[in-house]
Every structure is written in C-alpha cells, then in structure tokens.
N, C-alpha and C positions, 0 to 999 in steps of 0.2 A: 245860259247857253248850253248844249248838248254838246256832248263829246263827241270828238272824233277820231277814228282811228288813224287818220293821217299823223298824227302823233309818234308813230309805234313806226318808225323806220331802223333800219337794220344796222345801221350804227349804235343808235342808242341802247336798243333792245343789247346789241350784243355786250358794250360797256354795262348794261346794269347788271344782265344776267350775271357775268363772271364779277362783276362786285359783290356780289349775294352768294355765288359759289365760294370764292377768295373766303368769304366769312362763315358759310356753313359746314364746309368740308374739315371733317378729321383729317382727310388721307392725303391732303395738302399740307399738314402740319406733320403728320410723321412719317412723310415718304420721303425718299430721295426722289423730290419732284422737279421734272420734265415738263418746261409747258414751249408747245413749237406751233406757230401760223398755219405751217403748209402740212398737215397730215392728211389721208388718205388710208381708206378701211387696207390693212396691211401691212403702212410703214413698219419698218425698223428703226426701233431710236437705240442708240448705242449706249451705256453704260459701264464706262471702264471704270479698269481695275489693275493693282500691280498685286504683285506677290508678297507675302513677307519674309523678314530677314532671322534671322541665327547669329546667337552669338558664339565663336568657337578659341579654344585655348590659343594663345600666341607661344612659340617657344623661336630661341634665338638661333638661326641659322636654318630651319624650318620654315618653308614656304606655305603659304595658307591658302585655303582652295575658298576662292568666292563665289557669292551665288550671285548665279547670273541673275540681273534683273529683268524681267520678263512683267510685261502690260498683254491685260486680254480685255475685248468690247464681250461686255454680256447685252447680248440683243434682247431685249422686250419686244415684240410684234403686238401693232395697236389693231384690235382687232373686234371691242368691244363697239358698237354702234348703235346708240341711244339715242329717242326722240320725243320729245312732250309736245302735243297735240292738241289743240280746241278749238271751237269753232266761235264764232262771236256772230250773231244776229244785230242787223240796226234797232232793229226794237229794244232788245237787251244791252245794245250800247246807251242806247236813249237814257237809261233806266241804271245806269252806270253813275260810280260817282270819279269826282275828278282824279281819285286817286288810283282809280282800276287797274292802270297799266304796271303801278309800281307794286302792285297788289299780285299782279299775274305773274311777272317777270320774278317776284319773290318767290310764288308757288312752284314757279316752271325751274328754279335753283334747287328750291328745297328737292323738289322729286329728282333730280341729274346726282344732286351730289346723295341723297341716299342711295340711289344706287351704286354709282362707285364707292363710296362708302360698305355698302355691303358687301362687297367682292373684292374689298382691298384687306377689309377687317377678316372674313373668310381665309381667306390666303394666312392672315397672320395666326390664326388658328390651328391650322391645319399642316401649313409649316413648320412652325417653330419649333426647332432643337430640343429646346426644353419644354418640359412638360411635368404641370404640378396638380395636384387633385387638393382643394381645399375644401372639400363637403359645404355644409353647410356656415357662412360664413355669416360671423353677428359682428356691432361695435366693438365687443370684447377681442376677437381672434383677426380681425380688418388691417391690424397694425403687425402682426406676427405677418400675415400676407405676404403687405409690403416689403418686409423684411426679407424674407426667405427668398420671392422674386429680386429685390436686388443683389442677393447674394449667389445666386444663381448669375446674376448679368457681370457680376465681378468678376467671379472663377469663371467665366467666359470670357476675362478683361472684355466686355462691351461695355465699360462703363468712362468711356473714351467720350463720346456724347454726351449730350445731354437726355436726359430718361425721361420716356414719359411711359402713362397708364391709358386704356381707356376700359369705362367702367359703362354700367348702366345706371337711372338713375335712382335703383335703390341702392346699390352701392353707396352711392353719390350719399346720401342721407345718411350712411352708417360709417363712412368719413367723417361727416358732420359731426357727428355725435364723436366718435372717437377722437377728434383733435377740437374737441368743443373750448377750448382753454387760449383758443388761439394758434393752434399749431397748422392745420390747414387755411392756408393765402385763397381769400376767395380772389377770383378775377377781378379787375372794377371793369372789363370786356363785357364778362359775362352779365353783370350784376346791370350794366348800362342798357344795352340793346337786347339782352334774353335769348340772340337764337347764335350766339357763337358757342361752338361745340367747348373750347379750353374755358375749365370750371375753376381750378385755381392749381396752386402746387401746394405737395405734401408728400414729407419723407424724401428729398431728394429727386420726385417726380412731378412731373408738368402733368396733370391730371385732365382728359380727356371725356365728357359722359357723351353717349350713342343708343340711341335705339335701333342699331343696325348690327350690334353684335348676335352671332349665330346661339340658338339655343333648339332644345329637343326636348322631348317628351314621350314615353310611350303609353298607346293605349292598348290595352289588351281584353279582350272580347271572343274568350275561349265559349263563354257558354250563352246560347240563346237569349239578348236580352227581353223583359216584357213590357209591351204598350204601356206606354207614360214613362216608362225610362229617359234621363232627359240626359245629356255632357253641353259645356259650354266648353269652347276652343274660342280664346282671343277675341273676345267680347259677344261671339253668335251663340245661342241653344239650340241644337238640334234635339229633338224629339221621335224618339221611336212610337207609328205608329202600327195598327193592324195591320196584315198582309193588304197587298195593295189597296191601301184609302189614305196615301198620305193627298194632301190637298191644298196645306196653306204651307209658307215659308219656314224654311229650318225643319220640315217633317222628313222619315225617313221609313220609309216602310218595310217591314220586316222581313226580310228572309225565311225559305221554306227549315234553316235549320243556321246555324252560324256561321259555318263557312260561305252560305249564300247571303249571309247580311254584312261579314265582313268587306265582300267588294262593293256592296251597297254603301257602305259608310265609307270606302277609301273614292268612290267615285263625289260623294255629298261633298267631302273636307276640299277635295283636289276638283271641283267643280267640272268634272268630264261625264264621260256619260250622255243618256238620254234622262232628263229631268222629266217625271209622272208619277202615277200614283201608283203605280206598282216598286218604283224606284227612290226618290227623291224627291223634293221643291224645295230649288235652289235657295239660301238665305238672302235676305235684303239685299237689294246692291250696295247700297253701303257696304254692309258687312261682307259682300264681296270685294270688291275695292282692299278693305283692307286685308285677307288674306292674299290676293292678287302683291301689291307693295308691300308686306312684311314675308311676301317668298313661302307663304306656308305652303307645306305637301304631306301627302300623307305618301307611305310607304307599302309596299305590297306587303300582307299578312302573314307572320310565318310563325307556326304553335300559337294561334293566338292573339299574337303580339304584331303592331305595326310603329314604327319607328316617326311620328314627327316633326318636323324640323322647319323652321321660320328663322324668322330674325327678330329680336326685342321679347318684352312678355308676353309667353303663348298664355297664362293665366287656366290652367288649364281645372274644372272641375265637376264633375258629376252625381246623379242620382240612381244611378242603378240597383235593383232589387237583390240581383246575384251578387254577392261579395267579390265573387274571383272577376268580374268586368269591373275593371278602375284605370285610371291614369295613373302613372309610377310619377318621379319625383322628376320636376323641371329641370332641366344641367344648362349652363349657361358659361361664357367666360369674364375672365377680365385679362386684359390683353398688356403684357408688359414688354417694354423694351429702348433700346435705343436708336435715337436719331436718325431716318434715314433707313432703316433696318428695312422695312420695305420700299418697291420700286413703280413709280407711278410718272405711264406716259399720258399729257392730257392734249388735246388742243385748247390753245392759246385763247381762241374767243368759241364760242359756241357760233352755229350760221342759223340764221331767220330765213326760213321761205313761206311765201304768205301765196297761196290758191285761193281761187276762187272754186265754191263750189257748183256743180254740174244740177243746172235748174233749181236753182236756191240762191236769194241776194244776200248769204254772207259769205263770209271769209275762213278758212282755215288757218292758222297760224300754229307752224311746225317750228319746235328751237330742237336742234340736233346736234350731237358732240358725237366727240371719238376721245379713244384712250385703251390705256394696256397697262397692264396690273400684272407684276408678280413679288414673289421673295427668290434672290439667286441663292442658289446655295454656299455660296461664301455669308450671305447675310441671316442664315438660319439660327446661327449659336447666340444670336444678337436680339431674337424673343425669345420669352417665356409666356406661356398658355398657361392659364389658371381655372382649371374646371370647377366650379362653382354649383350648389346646388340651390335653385332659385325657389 
C-alpha cells in the first residue's frame, strides 16, 4: 500500500522533531537551557543572577558592613528565526518508503540544531575570557591541552560544575589514541545510536565532537594566477581558466591583472555575483549546499590576502604555479568549559505549517523554531578557547 502523507500531523511531527533535536544538540547540553511554549520572534526570557559574597575580618566590639545582596534578570532576546523547508510530490510519495517520515523529521533536526549549534558554539569562541593558542596539536601534546584548560577553569574557580569539551572529530581520534589504555569512557549513547553529539569523558571532562565549531583559513593571491591553476575549498576545485571562457562548474576566469581576479574568486567562494564566462560557473549544487550549511565566506582582499571562515574542516588545498598564491594554515577551536557557561533560549516544540502549492498538487512542509543565544558576561571567565591549528 502507498504512503500517505496524512501521517505527518502537527502533533507528531512536533514530538519527533524535538526528540531528534533533545539528541543532536550540543548546545542543549552545555547551555543553561531555556526551553518555553509560548515564544514569539522578540521575547525576552529572563536569566537571573545574584552577586557574590566576601569574606571580611571580625573584630570584637566592631561592627561589620555587609553586602547587600542584590539579584539581576540578564535578558536574552530570542530573535533568531529558523525554518527547514521541502516540498513532497504524490509521485515521489508513491515512491517513498514507510520509513520517510522519520527519515525527514531526522533531517529537518539535524539541519535546526546545526544551526544553533553553530551560533551557540561561535558565541563560545569568541567570548570566552580566556584564551589559549595550542598550534599544532598531536596525541602526544592532547593531554597537556586538557590540562592547561582545566587549569585555567580552576584559577577561574569555574570548576564548580561539571566540565565539559567540544572538539572536532580529529580531535576526537587523537583522544583516542592518547587515552588508548582505557582512560577515555567512550559513551554507550554515542556507541548505540551514532548521532548523539556526548562522545564519552576524559580528564575530568564530558567530551562533546561537532562539526559546527568555527575555523578559518587564508588564501592569498598577491600575484596573477595561470590557467590550470586549480585550489579545493571544503570538498569543491575551482579552476582558473583563460580570460573569459570559463564554461563548466567550479571554473573561474581570470582577471585582467590580480586585483581583478581577486573579486572574481571572492565572488566564486561567496556564490554572489553574476555567474559567466567572463566571471565564474558556479560549483555543483551539492557543493553549493554544503558551503551554503557549513557558513563558508570568503572575505574582501586586502595585500593580497582574503580571510575565510566556515564552520568544521575547510580542508583547504591547492596547485598553483606562483609559490607566493597558497592557503596558510587551517586555525580551528576546541571549546572548554563549565556547565551552563553559555545561555540558550529555545522554543519548547518546533510549529509545522504545511501549504499547499500555487498550481502544483503538492505540499510544502515548513518546521520553524525560534531561540536566543548568548554568553553574559558574568559567564565569560567560565570558557576557555583553544586556537588550534588544523
């Protein structure tokens, strides 16, 4: 018998989706998470707080001055408004298997909590108090890491909570290796179902892996590159070819001199522009797709050099003739800290609206959320950022 999508009502859809969110999301696990029914693009969800205390000398006959105690609401404004989108055909329902819907509903989490994922982990970057530069990091120096970031979360007394990490997943593998004896707890979470983010604990920390942690690269393209010069960025090759005759995908046609090929290339990475043969043809949609979800950009040129920045590995590498055109070194984080440390407002269930489309017999089916993300700055001292070189 042939599916149907009477199946797919707005109750269910909403319980599965936040079942699959509940399990994918980092930023439900290390946030001081917020989750309320009734939001609306704007609320304020309230986040208090008291102050802390001092200890001061006692002497007899001596009156002692206390401190007032005082509560403040740190507001988050939810302001973020997210929406996964597809269209379903009867034909292509037909053509479905009975499982589609749990199949969708998992896709339609995966892509919701990546993205707040990505802008919760940002935040924790970009915040955080402390700030540690570990270069290049093997199994050998992995456990020194750890070390120096909880020592940092201590003489911050944030070590009040319970700590966690989150890493990527070469990290994740060079953990492996370094506590190969037993000392890293793999999950039996992770190890059961494969898509919960908590990987296991090790050194005192609830270990985290993400492909949503911010990383950068630059490329620099001081001097005219030439035809057949090729760079891959995040799984696509672009190819430099003659002044205007690029033609097939991933070409990019070259510039009357560098600085005219440089906006050519920041237009190709950042898919703007007018796509032609004097300019560009755009890469695969796939490979669009995934620069589009992993946030890559390129940045405007300057000496040269353009700045870009994604989320997970940009993988970044090239063939260029001229030595001085190359990519510099990947920088990446691994994200430590305590409990709670950042603040995350989400709604409660996600909402389903299902359209019909305008002279077409299928359906569109929209799942949409809301939420607000930040770190307050009382909870700054509470990560540490570990610049990494990937």
């Amino acid at each position: 018998m042939a599916n149907t999508l009477t199946n797919l009502n707005a109750e269910w859809w909403q319980s599965t989706i936040q079942f699959f969110l509940n399990n994918m999301l980092v930023a439900r696990e290390i946030c001081n998470t917020k989750e309320e029914a009734l939001l609306v693009s704007g609320s304020s969800v309230n986040f208090p707080s008291v102050n802390d205390l001092t200890v001061s000398n006692y002497a007899e006959g001596t009156d002692v001055t206390p401190i007032s105690l005082t509560s403040a609401n740190s507001i988050l404004t939810v302001n973020q408004s997210k929406i996964v989108s597809f269209i379903v055909d009867p034909v292509q329902e037909k053509q479905a298997t009975s499982k589609y819907v749990t199949v969708m509903a998992q896709q339609a989490a995966f892509r919701l909590a990546n993205e707040i994922d990505k802008q919760v982990l940002a935040d924790c970057v970009s915040l955080a108090a402390n700030q540690l530069t570990a270069g290049a990091v093997s199994a050998a120096t992995l456990f020194s890491v750890l070390t120096d970031a909880y020592a940092k979360l201590f003489y911050a007394n944030a070590t009040d909570k319970e700590l966690f990490v989150v890493m990527d997943a070469t990290r994740l593998g060079l953990l492996t290796q370094t506590f190969v004896n037993g000392g890293f707890q793999q999950a039996d979470k992770k190890l059961e179902d494969g898509f919960s983010p908590y990987a296991g604990k090790a050194n005192n920390f609830k270990v985290y892996v993400s492909n949503n942690i911010p990383s950068s690269v630059t490329l620099s393209i001081p001097v005219l590159p030439t035809a057949g010069d090729t760079f891959t960025l995040a799984g696509a090759t672009w190819t430099f070819v003659a002044v205007g005759t690029a033609a097939v995908a991933g070409e990019i046609s070259l510039g009357a001199d560098a600085a005219a090929t440089q906006l050519i290339v920041r237009s190709a990475i950042n898919g703007t522009g007018t796509p032609g043969a004097a300019t560009y043809i755009d890469i695969a949609a796939t490979s669009r797709v995934v620069y589009t979800n992993n946030n890559i950009a390129s940045a405007v040129f300057a000496g040269g050099d353009s700045v870009i920045t994604g989320v997970g590995p940009l993988s970044p590498s090239e063939t260029f003739t001229d030595i001085n055109n190359e990519f510099g070194v990947q920088t990446t984080s691994m994200i430590f800290g305590s409990m709670g440390a950042p603040s995350l407002a989400i709604q409660m269930l996600p909402s389903l609206y299902i359209h019909p489309l305008q002279y077409q017999i299928g359906l569109n089916y929209m799942t949409h959320t809301l939420f607000g993300h930040t770190v307050f700055t009382r909870d700054t001292f509470r990560l540490v950022n570990v610049s990494i070189n990937a």
